[in-house]
C-alpha positions, 0 to 999 in steps of 0.5 A: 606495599603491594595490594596482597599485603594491604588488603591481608593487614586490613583483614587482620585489623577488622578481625581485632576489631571484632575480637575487641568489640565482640564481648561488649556488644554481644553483653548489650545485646543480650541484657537488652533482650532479656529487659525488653521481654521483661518491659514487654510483659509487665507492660512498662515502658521506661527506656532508661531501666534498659539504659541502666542495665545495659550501662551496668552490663557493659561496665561489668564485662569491661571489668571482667574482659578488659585485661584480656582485651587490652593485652590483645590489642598491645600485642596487635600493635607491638607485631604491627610495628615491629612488621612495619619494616617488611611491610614497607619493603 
């Protein structure tokens, strides 16, 4: 396998990292936000409300994206095995 190669398929394996990571995090993120402006303005802080809504948040986008997630990544895998043989040369 030569440098070229390795180098494209650990680019093409961080790029599925952040296609299957994106969603959630970006969901966190913002739920995140949203409930530390609205702990700042009423002046409460109890950090497991944030905790709670971003568990809930992220379970929510799981359920909503998940399917489509796991499809990408069954298919990664399946075209990485498949390319395994011209990979190895």
């Amino acid at each position: 396998m030569s440098p070229e190669i390795a180098l494209d398929e650990i680019a093409r394996g961080l790029q599925m990292a952040l296609l299957l990571g994106g969603p959630p995090l970006i969901a966190v993120l913002v739920i995140g936000v949203v409930v530390g402006i609205l702990q700042a303005a009423t002046q409460i802080n109890e950090p497991t409300i944030a905790f709670v809504f971003k568990a809930v948040m992220l379970i929510a986008t799981l359920a909503a994206t998940g399917h489509f997630l796991l499809g990408r990544l069954v298919a990664f895998t399946i075209d990485l095995f498949h390319r395994i043989p011209q990979l190895i040369g």
